[in-house]
N, CA, C and O atoms as CSV, one atom per row, in Angstrom:
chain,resi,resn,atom,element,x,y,z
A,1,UNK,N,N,-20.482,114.793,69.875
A,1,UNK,CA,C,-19.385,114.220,69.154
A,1,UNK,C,C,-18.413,113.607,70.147
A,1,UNK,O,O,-17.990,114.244,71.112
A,2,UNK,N,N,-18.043,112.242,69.860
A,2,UNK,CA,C,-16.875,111.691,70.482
A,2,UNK,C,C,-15.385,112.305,70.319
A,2,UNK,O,O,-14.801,112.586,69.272
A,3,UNK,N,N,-15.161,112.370,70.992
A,3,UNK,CA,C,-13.467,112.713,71.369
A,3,UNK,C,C,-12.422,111.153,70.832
A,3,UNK,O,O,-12.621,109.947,70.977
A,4,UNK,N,N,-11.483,111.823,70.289
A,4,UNK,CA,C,-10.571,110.695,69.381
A,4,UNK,C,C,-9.083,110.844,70.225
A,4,UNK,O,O,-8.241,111.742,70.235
A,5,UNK,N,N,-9.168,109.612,70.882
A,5,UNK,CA,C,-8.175,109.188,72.116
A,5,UNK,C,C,-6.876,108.462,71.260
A,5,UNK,O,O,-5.783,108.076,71.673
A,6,UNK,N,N,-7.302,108.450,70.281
A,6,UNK,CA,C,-6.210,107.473,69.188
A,6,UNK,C,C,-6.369,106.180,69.941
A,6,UNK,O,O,-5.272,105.661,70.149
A,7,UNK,N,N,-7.560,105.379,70.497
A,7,UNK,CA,C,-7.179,104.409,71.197
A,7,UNK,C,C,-8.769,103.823,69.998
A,7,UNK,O,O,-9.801,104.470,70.177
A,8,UNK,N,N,-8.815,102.618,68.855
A,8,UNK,CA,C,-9.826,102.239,68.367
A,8,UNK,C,C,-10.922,101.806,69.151
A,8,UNK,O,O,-10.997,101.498,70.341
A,9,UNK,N,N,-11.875,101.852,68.107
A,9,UNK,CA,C,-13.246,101.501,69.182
A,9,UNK,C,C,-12.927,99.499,68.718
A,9,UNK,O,O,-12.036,98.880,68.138
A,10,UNK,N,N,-14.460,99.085,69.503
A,10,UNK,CA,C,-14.247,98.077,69.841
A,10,UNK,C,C,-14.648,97.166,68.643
A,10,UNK,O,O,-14.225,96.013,68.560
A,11,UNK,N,N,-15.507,97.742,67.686
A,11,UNK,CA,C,-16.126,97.192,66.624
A,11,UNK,C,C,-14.473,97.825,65.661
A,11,UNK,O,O,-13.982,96.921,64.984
A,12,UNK,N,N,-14.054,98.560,65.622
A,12,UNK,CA,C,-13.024,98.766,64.635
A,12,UNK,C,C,-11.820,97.289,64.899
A,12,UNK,O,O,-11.134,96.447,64.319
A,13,UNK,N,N,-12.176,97.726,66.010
A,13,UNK,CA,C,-10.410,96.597,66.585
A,13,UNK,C,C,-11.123,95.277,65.973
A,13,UNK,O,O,-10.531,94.847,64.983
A,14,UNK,N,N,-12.602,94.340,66.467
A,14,UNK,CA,C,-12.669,93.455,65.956
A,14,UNK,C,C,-12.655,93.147,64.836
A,14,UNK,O,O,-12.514,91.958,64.553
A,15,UNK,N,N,-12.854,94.532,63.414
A,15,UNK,CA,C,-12.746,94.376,62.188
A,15,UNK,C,C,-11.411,94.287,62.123
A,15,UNK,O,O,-11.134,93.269,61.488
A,16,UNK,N,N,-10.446,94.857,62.471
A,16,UNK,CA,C,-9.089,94.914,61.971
A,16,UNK,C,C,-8.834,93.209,62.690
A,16,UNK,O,O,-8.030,92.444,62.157
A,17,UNK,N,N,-9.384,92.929,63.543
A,17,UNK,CA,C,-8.609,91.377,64.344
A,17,UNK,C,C,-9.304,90.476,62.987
A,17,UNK,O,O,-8.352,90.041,62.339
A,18,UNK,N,N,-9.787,90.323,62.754
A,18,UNK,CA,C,-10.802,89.696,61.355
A,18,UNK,C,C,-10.413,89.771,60.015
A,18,UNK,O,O,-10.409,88.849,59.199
A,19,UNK,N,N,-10.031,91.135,59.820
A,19,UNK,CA,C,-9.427,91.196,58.440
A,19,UNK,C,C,-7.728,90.502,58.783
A,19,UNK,O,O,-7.170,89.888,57.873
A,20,UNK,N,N,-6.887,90.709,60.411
A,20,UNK,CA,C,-5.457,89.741,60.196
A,20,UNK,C,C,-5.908,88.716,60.268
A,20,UNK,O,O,-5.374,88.006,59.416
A,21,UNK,N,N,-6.780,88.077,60.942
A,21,UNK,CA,C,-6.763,86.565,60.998
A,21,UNK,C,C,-7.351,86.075,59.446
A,21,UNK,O,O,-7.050,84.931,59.103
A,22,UNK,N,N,-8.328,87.057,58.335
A,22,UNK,CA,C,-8.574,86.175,57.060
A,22,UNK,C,C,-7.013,86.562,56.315
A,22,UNK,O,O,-6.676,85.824,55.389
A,23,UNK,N,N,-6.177,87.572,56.666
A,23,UNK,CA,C,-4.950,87.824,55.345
A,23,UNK,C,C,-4.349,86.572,55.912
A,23,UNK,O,O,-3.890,85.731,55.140
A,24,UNK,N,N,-4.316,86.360,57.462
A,24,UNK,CA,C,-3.243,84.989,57.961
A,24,UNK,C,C,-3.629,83.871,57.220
A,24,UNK,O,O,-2.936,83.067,56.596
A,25,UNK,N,N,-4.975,83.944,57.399
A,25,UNK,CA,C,-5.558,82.178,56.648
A,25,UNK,C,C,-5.284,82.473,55.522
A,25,UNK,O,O,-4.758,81.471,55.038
A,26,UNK,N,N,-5.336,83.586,54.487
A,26,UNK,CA,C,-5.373,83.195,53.521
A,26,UNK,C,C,-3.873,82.810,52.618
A,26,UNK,O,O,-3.801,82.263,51.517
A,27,UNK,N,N,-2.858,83.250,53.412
A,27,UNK,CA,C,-1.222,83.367,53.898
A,27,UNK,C,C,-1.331,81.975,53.594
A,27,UNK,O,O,-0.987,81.509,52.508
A,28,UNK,N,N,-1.823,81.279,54.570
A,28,UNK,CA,C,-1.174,79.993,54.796
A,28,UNK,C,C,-1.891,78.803,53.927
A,28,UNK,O,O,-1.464,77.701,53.584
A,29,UNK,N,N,-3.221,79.493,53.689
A,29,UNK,CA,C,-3.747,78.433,52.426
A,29,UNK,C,C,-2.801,78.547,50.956
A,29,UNK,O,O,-2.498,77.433,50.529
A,30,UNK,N,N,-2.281,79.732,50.106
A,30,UNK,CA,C,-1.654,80.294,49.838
A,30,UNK,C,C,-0.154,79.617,49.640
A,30,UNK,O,O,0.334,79.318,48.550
A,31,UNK,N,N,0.542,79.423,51.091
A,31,UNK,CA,C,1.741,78.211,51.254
A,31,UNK,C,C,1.975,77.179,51.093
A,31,UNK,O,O,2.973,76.500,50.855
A,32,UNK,N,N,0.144,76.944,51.350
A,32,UNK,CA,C,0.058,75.435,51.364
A,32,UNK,C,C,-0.555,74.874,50.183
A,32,UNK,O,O,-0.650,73.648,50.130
A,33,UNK,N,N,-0.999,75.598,49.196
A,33,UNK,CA,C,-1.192,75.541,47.888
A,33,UNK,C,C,-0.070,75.875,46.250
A,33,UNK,O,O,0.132,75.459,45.109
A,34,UNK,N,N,0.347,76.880,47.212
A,34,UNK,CA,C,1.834,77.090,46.249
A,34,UNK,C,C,2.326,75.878,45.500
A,34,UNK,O,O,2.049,75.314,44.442
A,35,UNK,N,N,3.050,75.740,46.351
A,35,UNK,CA,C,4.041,74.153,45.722
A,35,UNK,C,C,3.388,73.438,44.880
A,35,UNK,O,O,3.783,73.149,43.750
A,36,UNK,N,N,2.005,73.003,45.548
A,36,UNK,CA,C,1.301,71.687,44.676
A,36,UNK,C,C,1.212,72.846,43.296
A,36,UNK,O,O,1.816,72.313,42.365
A,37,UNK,N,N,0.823,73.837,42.987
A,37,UNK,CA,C,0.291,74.338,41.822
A,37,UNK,C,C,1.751,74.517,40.887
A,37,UNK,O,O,1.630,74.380,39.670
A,38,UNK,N,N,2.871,74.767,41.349
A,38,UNK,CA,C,3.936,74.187,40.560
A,38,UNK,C,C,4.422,73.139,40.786
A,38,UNK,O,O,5.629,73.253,40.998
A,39,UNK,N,N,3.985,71.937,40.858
A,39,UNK,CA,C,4.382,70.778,41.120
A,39,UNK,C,C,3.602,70.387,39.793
A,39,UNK,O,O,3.998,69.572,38.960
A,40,UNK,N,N,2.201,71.251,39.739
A,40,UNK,CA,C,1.261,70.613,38.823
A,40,UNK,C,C,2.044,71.192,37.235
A,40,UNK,O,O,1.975,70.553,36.185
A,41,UNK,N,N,2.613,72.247,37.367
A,41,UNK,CA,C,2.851,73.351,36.414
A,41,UNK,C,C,4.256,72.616,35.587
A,41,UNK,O,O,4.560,72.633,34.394
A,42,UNK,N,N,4.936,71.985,36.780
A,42,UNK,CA,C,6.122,71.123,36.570
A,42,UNK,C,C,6.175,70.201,35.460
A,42,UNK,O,O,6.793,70.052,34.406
A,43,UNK,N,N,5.199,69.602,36.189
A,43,UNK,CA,C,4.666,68.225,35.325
A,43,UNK,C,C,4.004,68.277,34.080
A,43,UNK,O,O,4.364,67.698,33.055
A,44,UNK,N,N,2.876,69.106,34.245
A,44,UNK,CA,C,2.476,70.145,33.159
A,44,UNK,C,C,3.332,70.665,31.902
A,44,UNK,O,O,2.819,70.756,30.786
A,45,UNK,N,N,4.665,70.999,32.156
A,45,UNK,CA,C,5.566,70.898,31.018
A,45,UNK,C,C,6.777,70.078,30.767
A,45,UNK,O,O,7.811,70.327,30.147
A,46,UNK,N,N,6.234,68.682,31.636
A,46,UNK,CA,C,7.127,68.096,31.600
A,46,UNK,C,C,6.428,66.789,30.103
A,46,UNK,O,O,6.820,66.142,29.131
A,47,UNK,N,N,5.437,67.047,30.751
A,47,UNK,CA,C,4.535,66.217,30.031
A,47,UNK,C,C,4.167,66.278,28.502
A,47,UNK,O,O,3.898,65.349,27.740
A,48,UNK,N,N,4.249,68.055,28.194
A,48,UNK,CA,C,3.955,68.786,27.100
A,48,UNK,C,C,5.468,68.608,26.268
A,48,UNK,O,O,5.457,68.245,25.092
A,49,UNK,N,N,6.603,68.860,26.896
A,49,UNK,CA,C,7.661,68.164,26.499
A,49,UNK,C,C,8.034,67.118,25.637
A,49,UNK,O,O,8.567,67.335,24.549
A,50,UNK,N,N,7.705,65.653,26.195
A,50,UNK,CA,C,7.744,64.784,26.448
A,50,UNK,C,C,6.642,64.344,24.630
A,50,UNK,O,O,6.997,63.517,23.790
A,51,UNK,N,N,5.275,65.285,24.566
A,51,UNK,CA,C,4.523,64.840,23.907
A,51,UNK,C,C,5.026,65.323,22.427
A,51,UNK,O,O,4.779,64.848,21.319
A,52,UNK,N,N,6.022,66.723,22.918
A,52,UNK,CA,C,6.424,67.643,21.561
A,52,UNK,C,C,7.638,66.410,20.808
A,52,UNK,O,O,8.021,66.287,19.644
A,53,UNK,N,N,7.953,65.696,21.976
A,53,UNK,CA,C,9.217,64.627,21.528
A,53,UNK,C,C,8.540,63.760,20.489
A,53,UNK,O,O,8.850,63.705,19.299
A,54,UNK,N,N,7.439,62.998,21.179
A,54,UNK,CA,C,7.051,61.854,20.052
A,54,UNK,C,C,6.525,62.600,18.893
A,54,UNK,O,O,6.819,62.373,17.719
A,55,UNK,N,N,5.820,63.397,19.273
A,55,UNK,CA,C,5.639,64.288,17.812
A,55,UNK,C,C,6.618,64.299,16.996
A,55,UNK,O,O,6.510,63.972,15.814
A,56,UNK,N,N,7.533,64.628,17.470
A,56,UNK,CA,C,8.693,64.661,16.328
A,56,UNK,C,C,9.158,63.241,15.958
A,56,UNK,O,O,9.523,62.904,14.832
A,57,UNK,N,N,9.118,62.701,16.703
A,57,UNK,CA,C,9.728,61.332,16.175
A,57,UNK,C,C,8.419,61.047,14.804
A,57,UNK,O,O,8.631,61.128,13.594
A,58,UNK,N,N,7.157,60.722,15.458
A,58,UNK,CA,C,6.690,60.270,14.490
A,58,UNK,C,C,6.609,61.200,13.371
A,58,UNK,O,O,6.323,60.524,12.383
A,59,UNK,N,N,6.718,62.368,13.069
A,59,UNK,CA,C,7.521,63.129,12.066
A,59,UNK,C,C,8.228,62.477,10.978
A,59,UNK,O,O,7.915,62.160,9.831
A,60,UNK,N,N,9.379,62.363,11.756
A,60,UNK,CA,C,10.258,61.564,11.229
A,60,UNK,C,C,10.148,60.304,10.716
A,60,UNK,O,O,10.798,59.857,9.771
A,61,UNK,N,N,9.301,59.730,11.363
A,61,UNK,CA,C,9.148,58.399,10.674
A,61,UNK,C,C,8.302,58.144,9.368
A,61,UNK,O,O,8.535,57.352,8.455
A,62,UNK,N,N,7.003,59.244,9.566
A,62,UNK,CA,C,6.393,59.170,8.071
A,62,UNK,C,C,7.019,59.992,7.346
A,62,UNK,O,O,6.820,59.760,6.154
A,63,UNK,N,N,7.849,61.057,7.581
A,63,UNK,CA,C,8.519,61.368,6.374
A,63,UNK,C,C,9.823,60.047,6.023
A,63,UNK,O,O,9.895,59.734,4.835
A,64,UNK,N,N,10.400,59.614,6.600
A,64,UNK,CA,C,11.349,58.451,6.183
A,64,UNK,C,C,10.143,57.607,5.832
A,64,UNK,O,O,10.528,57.409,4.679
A,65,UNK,N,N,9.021,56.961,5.884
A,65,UNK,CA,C,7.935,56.263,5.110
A,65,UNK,C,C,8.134,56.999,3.824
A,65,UNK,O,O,8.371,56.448,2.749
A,66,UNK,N,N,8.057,57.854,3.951
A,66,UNK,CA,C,7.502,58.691,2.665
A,66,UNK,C,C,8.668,58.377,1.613
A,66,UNK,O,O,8.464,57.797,0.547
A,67,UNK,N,N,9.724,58.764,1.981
A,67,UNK,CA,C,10.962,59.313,1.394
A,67,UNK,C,C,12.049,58.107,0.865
A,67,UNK,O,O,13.114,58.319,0.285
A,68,UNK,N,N,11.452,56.729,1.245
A,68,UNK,CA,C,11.851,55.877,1.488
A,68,UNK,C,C,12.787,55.292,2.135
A,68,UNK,O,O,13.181,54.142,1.940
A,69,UNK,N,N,13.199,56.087,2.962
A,69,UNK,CA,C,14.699,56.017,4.274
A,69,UNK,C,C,15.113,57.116,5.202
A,69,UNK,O,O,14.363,58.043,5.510
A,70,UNK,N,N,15.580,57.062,5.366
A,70,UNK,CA,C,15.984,58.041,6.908
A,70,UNK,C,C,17.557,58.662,5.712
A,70,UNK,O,O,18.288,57.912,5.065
A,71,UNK,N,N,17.647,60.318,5.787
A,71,UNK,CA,C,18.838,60.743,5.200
A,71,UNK,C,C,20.072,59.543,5.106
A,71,UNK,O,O,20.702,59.292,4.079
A,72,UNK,N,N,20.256,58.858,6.459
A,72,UNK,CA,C,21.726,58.255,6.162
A,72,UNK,C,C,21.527,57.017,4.882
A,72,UNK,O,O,22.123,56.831,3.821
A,73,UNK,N,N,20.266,56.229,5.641
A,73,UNK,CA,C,20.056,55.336,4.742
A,73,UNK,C,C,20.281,56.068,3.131
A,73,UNK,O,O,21.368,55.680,2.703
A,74,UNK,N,N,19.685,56.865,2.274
A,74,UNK,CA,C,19.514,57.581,1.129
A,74,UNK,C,C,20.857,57.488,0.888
A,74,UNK,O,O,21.307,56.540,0.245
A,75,UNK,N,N,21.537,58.340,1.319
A,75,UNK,CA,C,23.276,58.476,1.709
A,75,UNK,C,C,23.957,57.165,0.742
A,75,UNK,O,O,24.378,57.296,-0.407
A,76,UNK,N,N,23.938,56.167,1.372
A,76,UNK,CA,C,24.407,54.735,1.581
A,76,UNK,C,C,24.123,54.018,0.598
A,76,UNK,O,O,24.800,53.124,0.090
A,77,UNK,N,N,22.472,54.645,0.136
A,77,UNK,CA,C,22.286,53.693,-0.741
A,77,UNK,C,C,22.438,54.210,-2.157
A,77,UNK,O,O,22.337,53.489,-3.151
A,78,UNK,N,N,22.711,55.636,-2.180
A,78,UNK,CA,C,23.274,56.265,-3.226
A,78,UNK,C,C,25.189,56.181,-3.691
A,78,UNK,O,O,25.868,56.275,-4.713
A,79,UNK,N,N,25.396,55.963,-2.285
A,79,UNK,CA,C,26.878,55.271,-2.524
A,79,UNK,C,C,27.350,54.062,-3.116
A,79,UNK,O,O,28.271,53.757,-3.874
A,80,UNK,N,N,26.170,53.311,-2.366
A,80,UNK,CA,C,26.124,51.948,-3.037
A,80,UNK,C,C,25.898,51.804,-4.787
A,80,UNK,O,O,26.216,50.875,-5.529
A,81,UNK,N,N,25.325,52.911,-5.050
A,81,UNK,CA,C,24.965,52.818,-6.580
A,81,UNK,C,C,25.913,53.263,-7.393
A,81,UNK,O,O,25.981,53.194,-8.620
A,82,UNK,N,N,26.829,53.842,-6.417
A,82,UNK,CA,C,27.887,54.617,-7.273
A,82,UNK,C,C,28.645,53.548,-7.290
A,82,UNK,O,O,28.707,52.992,-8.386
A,83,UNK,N,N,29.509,52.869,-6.049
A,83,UNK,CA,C,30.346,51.330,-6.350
A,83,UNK,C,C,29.704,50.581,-7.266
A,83,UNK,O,O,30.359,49.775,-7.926
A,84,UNK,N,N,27.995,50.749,-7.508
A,84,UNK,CA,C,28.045,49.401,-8.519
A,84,UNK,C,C,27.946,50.063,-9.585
A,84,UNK,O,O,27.578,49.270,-10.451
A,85,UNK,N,N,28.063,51.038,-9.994
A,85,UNK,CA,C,28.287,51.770,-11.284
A,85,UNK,C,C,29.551,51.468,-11.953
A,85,UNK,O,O,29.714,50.882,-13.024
A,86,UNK,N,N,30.974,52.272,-10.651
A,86,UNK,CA,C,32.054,51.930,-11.310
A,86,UNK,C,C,32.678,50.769,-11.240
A,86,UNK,O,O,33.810,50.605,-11.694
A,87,UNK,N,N,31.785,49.582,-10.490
A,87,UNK,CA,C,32.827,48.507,-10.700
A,87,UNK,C,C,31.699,47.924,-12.126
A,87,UNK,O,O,32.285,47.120,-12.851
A,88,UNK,N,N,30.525,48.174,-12.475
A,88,UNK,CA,C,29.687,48.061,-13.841
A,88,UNK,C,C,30.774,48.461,-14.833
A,88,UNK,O,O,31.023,47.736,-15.796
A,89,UNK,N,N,31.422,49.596,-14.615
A,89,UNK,CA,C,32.199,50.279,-16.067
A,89,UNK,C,C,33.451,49.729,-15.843
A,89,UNK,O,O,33.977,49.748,-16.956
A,90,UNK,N,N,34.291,49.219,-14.999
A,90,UNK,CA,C,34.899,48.502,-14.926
A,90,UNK,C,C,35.362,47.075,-15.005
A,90,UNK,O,O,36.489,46.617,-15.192
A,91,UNK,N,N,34.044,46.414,-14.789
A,91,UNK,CA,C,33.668,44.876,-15.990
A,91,UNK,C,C,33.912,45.094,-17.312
A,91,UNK,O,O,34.569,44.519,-18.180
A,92,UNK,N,N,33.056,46.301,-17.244
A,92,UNK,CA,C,32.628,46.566,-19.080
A,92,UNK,C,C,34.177,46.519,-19.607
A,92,UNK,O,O,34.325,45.662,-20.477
A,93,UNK,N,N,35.450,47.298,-19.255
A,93,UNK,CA,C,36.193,47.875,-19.828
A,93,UNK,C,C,37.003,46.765,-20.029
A,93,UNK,O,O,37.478,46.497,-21.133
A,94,UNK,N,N,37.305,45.681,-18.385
A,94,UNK,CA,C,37.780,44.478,-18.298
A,94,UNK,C,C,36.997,43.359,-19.735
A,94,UNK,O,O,37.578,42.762,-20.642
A,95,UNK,N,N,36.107,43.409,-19.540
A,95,UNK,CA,C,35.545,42.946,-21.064
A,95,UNK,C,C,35.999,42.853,-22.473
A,95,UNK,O,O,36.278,41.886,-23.181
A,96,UNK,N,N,35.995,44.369,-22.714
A,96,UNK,CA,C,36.227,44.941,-23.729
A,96,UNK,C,C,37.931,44.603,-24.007
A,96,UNK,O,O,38.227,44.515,-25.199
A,97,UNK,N,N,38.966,44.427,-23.091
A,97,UNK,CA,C,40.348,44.261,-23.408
A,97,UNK,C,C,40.126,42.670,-23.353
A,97,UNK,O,O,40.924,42.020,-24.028
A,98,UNK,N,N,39.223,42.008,-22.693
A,98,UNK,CA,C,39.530,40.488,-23.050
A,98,UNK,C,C,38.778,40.029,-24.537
A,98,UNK,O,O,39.105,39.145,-25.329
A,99,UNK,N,N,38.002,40.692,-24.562
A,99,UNK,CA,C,37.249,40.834,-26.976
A,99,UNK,C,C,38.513,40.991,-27.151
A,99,UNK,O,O,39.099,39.963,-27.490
A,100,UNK,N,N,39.199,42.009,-27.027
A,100,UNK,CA,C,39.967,42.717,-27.536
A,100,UNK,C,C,41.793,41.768,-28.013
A,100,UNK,O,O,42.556,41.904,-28.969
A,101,UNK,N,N,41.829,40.723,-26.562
A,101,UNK,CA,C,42.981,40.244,-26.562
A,101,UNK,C,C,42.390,38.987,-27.497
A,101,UNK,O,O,43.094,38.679,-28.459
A,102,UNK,N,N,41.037,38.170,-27.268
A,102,UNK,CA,C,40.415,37.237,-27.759
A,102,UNK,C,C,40.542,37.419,-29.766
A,102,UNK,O,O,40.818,36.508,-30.547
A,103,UNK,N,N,40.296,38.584,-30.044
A,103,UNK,CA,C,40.448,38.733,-31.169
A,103,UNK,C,C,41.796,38.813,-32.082
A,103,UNK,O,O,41.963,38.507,-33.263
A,104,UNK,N,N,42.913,39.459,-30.880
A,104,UNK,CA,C,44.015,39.310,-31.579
A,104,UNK,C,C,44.310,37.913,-31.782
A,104,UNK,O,O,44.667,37.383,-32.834
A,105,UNK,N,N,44.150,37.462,-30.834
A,105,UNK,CA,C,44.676,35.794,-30.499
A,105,UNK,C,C,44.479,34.754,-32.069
A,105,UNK,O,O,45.174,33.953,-32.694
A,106,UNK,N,N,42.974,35.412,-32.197
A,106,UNK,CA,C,41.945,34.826,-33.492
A,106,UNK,C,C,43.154,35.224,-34.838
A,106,UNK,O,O,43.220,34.460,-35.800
A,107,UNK,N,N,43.765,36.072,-34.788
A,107,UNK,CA,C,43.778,36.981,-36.064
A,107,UNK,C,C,45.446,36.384,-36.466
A,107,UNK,O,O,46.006,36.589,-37.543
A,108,UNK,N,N,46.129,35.474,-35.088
A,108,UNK,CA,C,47.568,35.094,-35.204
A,108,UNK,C,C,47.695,33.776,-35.538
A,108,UNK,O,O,48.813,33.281,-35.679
């Protein structure tokens, strides 16, 4: 039996010199791969972003196809129906007092 000097043998030391030099390489492949893989990851949701946007737009647009306008338009053009309503009942009424004066006129 060998005696243990605490000093490694020569096949140990070259395994341990082998296993730092693959953790070093793999360290620095590692560094040098980092970045690009969030660079990719970056873009990656920049992109996914970007695609969730037009999605929504075109959303929006076939439902305003659908709906026949975009809320404001609807809005506006329901307002609009209301001015031509009351200035409609407001002809009418303007009307109705000129029969009205037309007939007295008739009757004097």
């Amino acid at each position: 039996m060998g005696r243990t000097t605490g000093i490694p043998s020569r096949k140990l030391y070259a395994v341990l010199v082998r296993q730092d030099a693959t953790r070093k390489h793999q360290e620095a492949l590692k560094a040098e791969i980092e970045p690009q893989v969030q660079a990719l990851l970056k873009l990656r949701e920049e992109r996914r972003a970007e695609r969730d946007k037009q999605e929504e737009r075109y959303r929006r647009r076939a439902s305003a196809r659908q709906s026949g306008g975009t809320p404001k338009s609807e809005v506006a053009a329901v307002r609009r129906e209301q001015l031509l309503l009351q200035r409609r009942d407001r002809l009418r009424r303007e009307n109705q007092d000129l029969e009205r004066q037309l007939a007295e006129q008739r009757r004097d």
